[in-house]
Z-matrix of the N, CA and C atoms (Angstrom, degrees):
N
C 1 1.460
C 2 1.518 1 111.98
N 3 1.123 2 123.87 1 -15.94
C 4 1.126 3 139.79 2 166.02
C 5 2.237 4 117.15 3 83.28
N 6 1.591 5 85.77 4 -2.37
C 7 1.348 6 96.41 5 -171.52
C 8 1.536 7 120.95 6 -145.43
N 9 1.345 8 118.98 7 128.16
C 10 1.405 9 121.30 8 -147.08
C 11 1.371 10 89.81 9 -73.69
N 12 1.575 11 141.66 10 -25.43
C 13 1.300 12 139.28 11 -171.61
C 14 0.897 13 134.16 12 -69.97
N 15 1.877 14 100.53 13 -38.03
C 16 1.593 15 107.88 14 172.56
C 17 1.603 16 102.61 15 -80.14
N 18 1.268 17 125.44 16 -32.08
C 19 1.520 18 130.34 17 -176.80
C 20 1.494 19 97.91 18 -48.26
N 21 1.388 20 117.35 19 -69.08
C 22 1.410 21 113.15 20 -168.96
C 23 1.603 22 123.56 21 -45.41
N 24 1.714 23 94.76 22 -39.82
C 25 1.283 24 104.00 23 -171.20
C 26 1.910 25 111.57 24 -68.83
N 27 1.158 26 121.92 25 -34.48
C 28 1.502 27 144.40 26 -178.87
C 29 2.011 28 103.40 27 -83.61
N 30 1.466 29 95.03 28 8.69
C 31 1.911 30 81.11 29 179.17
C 32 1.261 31 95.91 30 -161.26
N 33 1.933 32 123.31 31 52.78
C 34 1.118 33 137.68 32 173.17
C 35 1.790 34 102.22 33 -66.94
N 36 1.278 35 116.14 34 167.24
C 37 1.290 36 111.33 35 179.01
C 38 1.559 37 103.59 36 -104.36
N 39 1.498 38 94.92 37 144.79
C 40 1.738 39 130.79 38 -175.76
C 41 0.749 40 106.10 39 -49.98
N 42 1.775 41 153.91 40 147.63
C 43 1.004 42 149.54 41 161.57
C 44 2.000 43 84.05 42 -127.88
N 45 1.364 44 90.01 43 169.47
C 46 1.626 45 92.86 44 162.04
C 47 1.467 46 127.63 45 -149.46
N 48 1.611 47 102.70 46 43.95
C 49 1.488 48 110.86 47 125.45
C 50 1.547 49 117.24 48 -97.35
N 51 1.052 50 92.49 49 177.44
C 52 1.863 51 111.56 50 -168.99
C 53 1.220 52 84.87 51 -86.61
N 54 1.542 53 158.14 52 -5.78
C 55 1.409 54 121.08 53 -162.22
C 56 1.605 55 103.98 54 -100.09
N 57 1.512 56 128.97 55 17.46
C 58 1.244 57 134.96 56 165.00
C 59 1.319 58 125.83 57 -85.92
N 60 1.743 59 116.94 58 122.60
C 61 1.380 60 115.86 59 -167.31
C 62 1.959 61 105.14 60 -36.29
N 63 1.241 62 94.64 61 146.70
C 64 1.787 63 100.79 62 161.88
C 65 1.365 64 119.56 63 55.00
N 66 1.271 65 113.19 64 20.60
C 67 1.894 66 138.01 65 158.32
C 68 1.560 67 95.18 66 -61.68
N 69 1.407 68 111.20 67 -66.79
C 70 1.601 69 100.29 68 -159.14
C 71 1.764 70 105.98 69 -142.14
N 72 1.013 71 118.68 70 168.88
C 73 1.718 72 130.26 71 -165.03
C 74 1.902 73 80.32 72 -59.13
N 75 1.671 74 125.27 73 -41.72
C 76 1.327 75 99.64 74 -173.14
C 77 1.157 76 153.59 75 -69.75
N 78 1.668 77 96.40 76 -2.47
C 79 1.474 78 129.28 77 -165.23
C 80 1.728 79 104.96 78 -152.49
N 81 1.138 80 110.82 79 69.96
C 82 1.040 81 120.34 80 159.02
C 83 1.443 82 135.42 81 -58.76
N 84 1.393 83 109.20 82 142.81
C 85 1.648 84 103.87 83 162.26
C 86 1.196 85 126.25 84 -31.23
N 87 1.340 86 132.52 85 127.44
C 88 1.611 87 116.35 86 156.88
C 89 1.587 88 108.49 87 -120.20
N 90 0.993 89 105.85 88 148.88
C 91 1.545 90 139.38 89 177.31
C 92 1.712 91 120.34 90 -110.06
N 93 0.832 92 100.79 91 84.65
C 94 1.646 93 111.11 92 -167.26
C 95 1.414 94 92.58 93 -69.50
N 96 1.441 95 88.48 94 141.17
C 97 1.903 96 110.02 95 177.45
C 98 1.158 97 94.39 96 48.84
N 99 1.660 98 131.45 97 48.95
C 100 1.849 99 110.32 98 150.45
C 101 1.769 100 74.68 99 -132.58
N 102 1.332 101 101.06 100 165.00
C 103 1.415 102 116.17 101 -175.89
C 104 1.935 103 103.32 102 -118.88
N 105 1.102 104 112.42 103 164.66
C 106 1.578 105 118.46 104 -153.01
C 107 1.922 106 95.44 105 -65.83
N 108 0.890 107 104.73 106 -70.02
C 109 1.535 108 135.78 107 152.03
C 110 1.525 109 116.22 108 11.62
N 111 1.169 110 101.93 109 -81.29
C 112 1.672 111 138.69 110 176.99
C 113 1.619 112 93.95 111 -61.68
N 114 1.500 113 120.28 112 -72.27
C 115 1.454 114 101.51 113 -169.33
C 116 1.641 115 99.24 114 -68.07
N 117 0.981 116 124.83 115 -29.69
C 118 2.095 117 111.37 116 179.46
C 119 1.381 118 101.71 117 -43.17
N 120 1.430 119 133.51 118 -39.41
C 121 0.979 120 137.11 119 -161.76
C 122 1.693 121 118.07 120 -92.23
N 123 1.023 122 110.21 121 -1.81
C 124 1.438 123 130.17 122 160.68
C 125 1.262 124 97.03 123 -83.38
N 126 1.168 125 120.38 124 -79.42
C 127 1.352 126 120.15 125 -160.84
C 128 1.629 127 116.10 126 -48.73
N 129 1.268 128 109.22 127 -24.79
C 130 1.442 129 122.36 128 -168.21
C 131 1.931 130 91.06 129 -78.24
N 132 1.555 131 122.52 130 -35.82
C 133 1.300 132 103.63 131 -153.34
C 134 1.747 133 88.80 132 -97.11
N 135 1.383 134 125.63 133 -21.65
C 136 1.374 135 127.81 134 179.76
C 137 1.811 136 102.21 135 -55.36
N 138 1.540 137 106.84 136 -49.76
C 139 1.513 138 103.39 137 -172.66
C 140 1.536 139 116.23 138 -90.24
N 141 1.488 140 109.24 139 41.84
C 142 1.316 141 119.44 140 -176.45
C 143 1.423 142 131.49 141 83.50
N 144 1.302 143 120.91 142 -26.91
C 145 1.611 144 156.20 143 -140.52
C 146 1.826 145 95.33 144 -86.53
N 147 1.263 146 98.65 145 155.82
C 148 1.806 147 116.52 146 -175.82
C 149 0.906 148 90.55 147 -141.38
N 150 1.774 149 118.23 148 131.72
C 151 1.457 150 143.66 149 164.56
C 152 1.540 151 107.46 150 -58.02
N 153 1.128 152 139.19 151 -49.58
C 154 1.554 153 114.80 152 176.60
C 155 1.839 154 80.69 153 131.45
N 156 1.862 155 114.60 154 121.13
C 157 1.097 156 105.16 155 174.68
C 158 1.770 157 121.14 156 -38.18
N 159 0.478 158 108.46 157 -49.93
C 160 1.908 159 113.92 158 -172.16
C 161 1.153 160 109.60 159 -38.23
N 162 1.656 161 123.78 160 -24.84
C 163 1.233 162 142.90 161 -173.13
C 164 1.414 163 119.66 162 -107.21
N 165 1.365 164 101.61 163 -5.57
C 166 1.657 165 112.21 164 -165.18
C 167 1.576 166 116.64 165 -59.07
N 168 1.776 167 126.49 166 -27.04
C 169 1.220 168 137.95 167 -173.29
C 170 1.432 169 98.27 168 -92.45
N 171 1.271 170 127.37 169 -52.60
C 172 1.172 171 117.04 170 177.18
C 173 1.772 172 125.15 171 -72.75
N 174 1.039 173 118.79 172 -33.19
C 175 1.627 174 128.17 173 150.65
C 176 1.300 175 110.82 174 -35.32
N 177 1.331 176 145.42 175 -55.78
C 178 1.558 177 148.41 176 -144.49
C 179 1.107 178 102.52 177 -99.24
N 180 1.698 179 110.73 178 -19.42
C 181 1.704 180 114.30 179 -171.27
C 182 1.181 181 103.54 180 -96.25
N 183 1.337 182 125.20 181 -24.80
C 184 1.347 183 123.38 182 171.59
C 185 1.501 184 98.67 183 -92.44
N 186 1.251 185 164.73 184 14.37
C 187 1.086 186 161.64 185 143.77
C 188 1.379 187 125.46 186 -62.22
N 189 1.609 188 107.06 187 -36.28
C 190 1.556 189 143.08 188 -156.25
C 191 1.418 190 69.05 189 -85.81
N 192 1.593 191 118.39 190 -85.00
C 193 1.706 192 117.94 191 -128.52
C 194 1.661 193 96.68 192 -78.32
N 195 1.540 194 109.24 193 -47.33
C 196 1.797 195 91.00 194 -179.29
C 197 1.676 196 121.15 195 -82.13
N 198 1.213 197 119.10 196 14.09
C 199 1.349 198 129.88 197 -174.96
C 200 1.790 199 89.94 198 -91.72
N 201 1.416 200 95.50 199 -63.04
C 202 2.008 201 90.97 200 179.22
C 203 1.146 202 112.54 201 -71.12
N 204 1.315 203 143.96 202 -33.69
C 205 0.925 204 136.32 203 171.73
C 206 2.368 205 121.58 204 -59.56
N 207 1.418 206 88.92 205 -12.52
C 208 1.014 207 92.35 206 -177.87
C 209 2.172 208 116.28 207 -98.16
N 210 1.580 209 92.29 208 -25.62
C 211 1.270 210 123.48 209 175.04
C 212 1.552 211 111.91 210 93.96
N 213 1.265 212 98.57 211 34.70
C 214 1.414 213 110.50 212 -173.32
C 215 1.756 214 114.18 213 -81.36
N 216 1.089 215 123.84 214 48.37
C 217 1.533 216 130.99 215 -175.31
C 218 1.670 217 119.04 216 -10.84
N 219 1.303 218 101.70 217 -43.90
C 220 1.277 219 98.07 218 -171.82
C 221 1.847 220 123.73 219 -102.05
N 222 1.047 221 110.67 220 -5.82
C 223 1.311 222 120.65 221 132.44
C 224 1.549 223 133.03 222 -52.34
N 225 1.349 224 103.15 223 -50.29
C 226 1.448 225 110.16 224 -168.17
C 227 1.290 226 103.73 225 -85.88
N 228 1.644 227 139.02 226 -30.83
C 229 1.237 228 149.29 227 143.62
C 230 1.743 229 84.50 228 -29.10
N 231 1.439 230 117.41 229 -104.12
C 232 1.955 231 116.51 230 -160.23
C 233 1.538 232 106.10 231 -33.75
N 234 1.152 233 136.39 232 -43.42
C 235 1.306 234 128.07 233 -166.04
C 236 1.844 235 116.88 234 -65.76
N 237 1.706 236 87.27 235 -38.16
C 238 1.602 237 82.60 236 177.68
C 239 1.697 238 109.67 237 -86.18
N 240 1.276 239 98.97 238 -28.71
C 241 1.826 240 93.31 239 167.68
C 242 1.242 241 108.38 240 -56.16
N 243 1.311 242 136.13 241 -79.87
C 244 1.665 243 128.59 242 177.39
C 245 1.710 244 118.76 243 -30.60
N 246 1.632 245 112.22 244 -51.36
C 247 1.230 246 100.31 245 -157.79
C 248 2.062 247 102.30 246 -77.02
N 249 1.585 248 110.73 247 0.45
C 250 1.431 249 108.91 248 164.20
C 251 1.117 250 120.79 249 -53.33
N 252 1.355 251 111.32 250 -34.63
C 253 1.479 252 105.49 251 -155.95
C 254 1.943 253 104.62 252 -107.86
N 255 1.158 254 111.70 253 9.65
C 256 1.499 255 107.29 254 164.37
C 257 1.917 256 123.93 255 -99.05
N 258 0.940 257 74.76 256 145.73
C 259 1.689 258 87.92 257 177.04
C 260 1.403 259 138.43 258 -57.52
N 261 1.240 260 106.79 259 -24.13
C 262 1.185 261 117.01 260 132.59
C 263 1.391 262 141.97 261 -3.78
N 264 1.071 263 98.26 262 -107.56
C 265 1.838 264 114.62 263 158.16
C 266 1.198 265 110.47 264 -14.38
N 267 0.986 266 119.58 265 117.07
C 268 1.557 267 138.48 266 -175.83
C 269 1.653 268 91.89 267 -125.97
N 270 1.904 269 90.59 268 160.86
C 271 1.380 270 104.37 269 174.37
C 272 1.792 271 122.89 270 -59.32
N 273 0.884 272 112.85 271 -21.49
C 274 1.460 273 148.89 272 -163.41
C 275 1.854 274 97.10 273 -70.85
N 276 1.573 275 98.32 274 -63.45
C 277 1.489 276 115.92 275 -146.66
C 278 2.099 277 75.25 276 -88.10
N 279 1.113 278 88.02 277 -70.98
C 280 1.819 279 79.30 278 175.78
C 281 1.054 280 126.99 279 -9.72
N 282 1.217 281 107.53 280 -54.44
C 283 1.519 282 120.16 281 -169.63
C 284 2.206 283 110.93 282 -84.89
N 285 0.940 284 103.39 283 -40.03
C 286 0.922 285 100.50 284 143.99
C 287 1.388 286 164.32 285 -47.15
N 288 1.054 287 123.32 286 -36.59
C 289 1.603 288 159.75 287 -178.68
C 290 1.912 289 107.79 288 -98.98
N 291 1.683 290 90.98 289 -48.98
C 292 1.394 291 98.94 290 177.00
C 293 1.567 292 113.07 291 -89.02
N 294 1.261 293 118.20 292 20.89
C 295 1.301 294 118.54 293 153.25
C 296 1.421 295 128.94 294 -121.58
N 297 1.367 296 107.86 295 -9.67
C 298 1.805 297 138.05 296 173.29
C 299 1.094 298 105.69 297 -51.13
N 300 1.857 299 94.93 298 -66.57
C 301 2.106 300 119.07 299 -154.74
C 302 1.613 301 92.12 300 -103.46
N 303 1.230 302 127.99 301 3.42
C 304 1.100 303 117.73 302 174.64
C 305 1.845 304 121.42 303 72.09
N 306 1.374 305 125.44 304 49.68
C 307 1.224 306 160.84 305 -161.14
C 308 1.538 307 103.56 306 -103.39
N 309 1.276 308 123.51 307 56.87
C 310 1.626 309 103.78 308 178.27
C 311 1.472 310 120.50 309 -72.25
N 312 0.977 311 128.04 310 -0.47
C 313 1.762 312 132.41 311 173.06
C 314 1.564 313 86.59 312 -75.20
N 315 1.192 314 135.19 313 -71.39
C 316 1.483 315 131.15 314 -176.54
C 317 1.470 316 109.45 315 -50.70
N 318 0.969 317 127.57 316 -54.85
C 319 1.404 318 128.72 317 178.01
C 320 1.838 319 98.67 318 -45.93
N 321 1.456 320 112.35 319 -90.57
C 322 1.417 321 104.29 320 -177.93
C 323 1.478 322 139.39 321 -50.25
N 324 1.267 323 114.00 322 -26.52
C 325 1.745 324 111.60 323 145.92
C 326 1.419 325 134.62 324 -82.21
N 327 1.360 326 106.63 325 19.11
C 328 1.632 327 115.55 326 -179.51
C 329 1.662 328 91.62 327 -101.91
N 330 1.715 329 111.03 328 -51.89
C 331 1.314 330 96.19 329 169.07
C 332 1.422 331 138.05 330 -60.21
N 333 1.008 332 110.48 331 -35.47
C 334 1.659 333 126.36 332 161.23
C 335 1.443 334 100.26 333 -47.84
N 336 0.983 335 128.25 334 -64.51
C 337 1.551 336 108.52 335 -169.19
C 338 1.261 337 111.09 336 -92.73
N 339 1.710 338 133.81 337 3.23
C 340 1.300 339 123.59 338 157.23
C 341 1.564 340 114.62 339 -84.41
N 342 1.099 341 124.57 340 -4.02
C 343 1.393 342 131.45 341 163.25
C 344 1.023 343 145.25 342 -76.34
């Protein structure tokens, strides 16, 4: 998994009643403030898997924020490598993102070209 955070979180201990998150389809895990979506899309890039161009901007953005947020380095390393090279990225979003995830190449050429 590449990350002690998501590990921990994916190898909570068993209880055996049902009233423990992610026992049974009725009581699922929850993940506050991540949306169903966003983590599918983790899971999709952990097990090798590509969202389907159409998805490609929104995939990387959810890669970026729950990959660092998870401390997953090498995810969050691919996400900002990929999301360099799209068109997208504006000076704006650069600067943004590259001050979030901590991106100072984005940060200092966002100002450069907002200046």
């Amino acid at each position: 998994l590449w990350s002690s955070v998501l590990e921990s979180l994916l190898l909570l201990p068993y209880q055996h009643d049902n009233s423990t998150e992610g026992t049974c389809d009725k009581n699922p895990i929850i993940l506050h403030d991540i949306v169903c979506h966003e983590f599918n899309y983790i899971l999709i890039f952990l097990s090798g898997g590509y969202a389907g161009e159409q998805y490609h901007k929104e995939y990387l953005m959810s890669v970026l924020m729950l990959l660092a947020f998870f401390k997953n380095s090498h995810g969050y390393k691919y996400a900002i490598a990929e999301l360099r090279h799209l068109s997208i990225l504006t000076s704006s979003l650069k600067l943004q993102l590259g001050c979030q995830y901590h991106v100072d190449k984005w940060v200092e050429s966002a100002f450069q070209n907002l200046m």
